[in-house]
Residue, then its C-alpha position, 0 to 999 in steps of 0.5 A: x568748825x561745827x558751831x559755824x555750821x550749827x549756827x549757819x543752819x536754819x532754827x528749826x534744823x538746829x532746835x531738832x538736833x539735840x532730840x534727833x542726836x540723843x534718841x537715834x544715840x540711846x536707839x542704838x545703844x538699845x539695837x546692839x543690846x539687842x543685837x548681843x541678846x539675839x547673837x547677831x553678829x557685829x557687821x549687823x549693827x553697821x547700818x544702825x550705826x552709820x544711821x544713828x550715830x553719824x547721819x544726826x551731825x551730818x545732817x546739821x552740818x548740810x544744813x549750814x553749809x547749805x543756808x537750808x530752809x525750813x523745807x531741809x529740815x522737813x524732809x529730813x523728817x520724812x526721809x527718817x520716817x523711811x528709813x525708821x520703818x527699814x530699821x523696824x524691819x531691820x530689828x525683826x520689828x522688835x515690838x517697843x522700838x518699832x512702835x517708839x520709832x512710828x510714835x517719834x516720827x509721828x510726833x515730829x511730822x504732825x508738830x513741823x507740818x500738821x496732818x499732811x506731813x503726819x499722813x505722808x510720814x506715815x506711808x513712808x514709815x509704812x513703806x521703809x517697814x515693808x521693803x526691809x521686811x522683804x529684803x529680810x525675809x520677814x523675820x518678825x520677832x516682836x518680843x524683847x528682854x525686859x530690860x529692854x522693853x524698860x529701856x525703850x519705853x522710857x527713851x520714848x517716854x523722854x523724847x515725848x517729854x522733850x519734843x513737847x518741852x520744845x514745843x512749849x517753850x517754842x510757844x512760849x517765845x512766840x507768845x512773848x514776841x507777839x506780846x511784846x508786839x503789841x505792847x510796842x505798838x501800843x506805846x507807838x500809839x501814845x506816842x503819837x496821840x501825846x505828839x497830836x495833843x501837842x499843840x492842844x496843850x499850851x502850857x508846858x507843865x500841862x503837857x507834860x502831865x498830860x503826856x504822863x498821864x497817858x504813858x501810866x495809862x498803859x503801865x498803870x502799875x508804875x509810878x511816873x515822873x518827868x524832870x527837866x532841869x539845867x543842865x550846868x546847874x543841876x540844881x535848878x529843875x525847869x518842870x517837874x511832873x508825877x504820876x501815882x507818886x506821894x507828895x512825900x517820894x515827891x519831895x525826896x526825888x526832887x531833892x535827890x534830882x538836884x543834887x546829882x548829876x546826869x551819870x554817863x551811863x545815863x540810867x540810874x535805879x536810887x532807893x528811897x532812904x524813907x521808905x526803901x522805894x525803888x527808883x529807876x531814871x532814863x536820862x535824856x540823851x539830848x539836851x534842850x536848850x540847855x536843859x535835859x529830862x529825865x524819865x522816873x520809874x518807880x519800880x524796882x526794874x524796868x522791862x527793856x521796852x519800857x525803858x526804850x518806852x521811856x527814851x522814845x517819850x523823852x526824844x519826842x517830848x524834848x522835841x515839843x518843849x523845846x518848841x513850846x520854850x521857844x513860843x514862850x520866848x517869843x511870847x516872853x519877847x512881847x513881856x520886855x521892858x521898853x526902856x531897859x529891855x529886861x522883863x517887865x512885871x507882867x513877866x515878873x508875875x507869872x515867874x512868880x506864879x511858876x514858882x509858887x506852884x512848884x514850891x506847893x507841889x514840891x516842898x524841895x523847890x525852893x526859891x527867893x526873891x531879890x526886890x531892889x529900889x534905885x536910891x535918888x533917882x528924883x534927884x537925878x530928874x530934878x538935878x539933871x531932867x527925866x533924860x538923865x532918869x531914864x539913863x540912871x534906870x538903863x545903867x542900873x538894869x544893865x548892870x545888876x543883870x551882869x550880877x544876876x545868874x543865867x538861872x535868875x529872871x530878872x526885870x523892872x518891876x515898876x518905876x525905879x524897882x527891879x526884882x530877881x527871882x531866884x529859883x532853885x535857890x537857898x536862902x543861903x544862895x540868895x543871900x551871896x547874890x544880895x552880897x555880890x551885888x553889893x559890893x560890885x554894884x552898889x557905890x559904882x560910878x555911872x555915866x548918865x546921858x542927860x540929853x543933846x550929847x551932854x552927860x553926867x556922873x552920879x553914883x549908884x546906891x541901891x537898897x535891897x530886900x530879900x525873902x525866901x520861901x524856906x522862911x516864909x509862905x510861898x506867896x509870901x515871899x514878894x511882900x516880905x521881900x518888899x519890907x525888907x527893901x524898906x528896911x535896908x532903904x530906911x538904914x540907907x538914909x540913916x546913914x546918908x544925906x537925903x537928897x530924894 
């Protein structure tokens, strides 16, 4: 029943009650000292107690029963100052309690309400002080046992040190309130200049190292760093940006990031096994177009604003990207193949840039290239004319993009040439692809139009070259892949009637 009460009361009823309760407490102990000292009779420490022992806890207790305001608190210090100066008269105005008690209420008065409420405690301390020397006749006593004397100092050296105690910590917190104001207003501020940015900055990567950039701007001491990656394929990472990260922790993150998956408390710190470096990842709470960023910290904790920091920029960066993916796809739109609908070379080229970069400014992300030449296709314009071509090139990209991953770009490179990038792939990975193709494609049987409702079957025969950037220089890839299709076309033939 107390605790309602206590928290029902206002902040600063509740912050004085403690000090008020302990001192008015010791202030009696010391009065019935007193009281034994001088051979006043126990009826005298009645008031005093009622005062000091009860009047603290029922004064909190009013307090939360009324939702009282500051103001309740305020004149309760001034109704102590009055009835302190009765009970200074009420001790003979024991010289060291009487002055304790003018010091504590002019400590209290001057901290809650300032110079006005010190002046008015003041009179009123005056005033209770001459009223209980009337109604006392004036019995002045001012010295005490030195015991005593020892006791009061030290009370009223204990009450100075807490109030200001309080006072210091009560500064303290609103010192780190209005810090903490200010930092979130700041972060509010990047927020919206990376949001206005958005549309000044056309590429993806770009953005998001721009909006990096500004976010370590503000918390220069951290090392940051942003990864969009498939959702179902962890595996396969869309961006990724750093900031103040070696390319070495780079490396390690990267590895890290596509191997573990999202966890449901969507935060999670990883120690550097290479250097004992301590990260911390924001996961996104939502997912864009399939993909989720994640937020990295290089820090050993993160402060709870600059995690909210961190989920604010993901919100809003997610919101943008996504926006800039769909403009890339309506761009990407204007990159298809017109006969087969699947990308064209344009397309092809700048995936393949993509990946180059990334593979250089992260040694982790690996990827692979699939060059694969349609076998016979003269054959077929020959035997059957270029309706029937164009048919067999229709048939095999529909086909070979049946095989191909939802994470692999896939398009007509040029006449009867297509390629397959895979990227966040192995050799090993794309090497089971090469496999699968293979097996469920090559040798399949095809239906061709060859024009005027008339048709025609002929079998598919692909060759197939494969590269990947864990084998040879990034840039690279696409020419070894490209030797390699020769090599498996030359096997083709050595084995096969040549009818091209």
């Amino acid at each position: 029943m107390f605790e309602s009460f206590m928290a029902g009361a206002h902040r600063l009823s509740r912050v004085n009650y403690a000090p008020r309760a302990v001192a008015f407490a010791i202030s009696f102990v010391i009065i019935a000292l007193l009281a034994q000292e001088r051979g006043w009779g126990a009826w005298y420490l009645a008031f005093p107690a009622l005062y000091l022992l009860l009047y603290p806890h029922l004064l909190v207790v009013a307090g939360g029963f009324l939702s009282a305001t500051a103001r309740f608190e305020t004149r309760a210090i001034l109704a102590d100052s009055l009835i302190l100066g009765f009970l200074a008269a009420f001790v003979n105005f024991y010289l060291w309690l009487s002055f304790g008690f003018m010091v504590a209420i002019a400590l209290n008065a001057s901290v809650v309400g300032g110079s006005r409420q010190l002046l008015l405690a003041l009179l009123l301390y005056t005033t209770g002080a001459i009223a209980g020397g009337i109604l006392n006749d004036w019995q002045v006593q001012i010295d005490g046992p030195f015991y005593l004397d020892i006791m009061t100092m030290a009370l009223l050296l204990g009450y100075v040190l807490g109030v200001g105690f309080l006072a210091y910590n009560q500064n303290a917190r609103l010192v780190s309130t209005t810090r903490g104001v200010e930092e979130r207003n700041r972060v509010f501020q990047v927020l919206v200049e990376i949001s206005s940015s958005a549309d000044l900055v056309g590429e993806v990567q770009d953005f998001i190292h721009d909006a990096l950039q500004r976010i370590h701007d503000l918390y220069p001491k951290y090392g940051l760093g942003m990864v969009v990656r498939d959702v179902k394929r962890p595996g396969v990472l869309r961006f990724v940006e750093f900031v103040d990260i070696s390319v070495e922790e780079q490396d390690a993150l990267v590895k890290y990031l596509s191997t573990t998956r999202t966890p449901d408390s969507r935060e999670l710190t990883w120690i550097n096994p290479d250097n004992g470096a301590i990260f911390q990842m924001v996961f996104d709470n939502s997912r864009v177009r399939g993909n989720e960023g994640i937020i990295v910290v290089r820090a050993r904790a993160i402060s709870s604003l600059l995690r909210e920091a961190a989920r604010l920029a993901l919100e809003m960066l997610g919101v943008h990207v996504e926006n800039k993916m769909l403009a890339l796809d309506l761009k990407h739109a204007a990159e298809r193949d017109p006969l087969t609908g699947v990308f064209n070379r344009g397309r092809l080229d700048a995936e393949l840039a993509s990946a180059i970069r990334s593979r250089k400014q992260h040694g982790a992300m690996e990827f692979a290239v699939l060059m694969i030449d349609v076998i016979g296709l003269k054959g077929v314009n020959d035997k059957y004319g270029h309706v029937a071509g164009d048919s067999l090139i229709r048939e095999t990209a529909v086909v070979l993009q049946e095989v191909c991953r939802a994470t692999d770009v896939f398009g007509r490179y040029g006449g009867d040439e297509f390629v397959i990038i895979c990227r966040g792939s192995s050799l090993t990975d794309a090497q089971g692809l090469r496999e699968r193709i293979k097996r469920d494609v090559s040798g399949r049987k095809i239906r061709l139009a060859t024009g005027a409702q008339e048709t025609a079957t002929a079998y598919l025969e692909l060759s197939i070259g494969l590269a990947s950037s864990s084998e040879v220089e990034p840039e690279e890839v696409l020419a070894a892949a490209d030797e390699d299709m020769y090599r498996d076309k030359k096997e083709w033939y050595a084995t096969h009637e040549r009818y091209r």
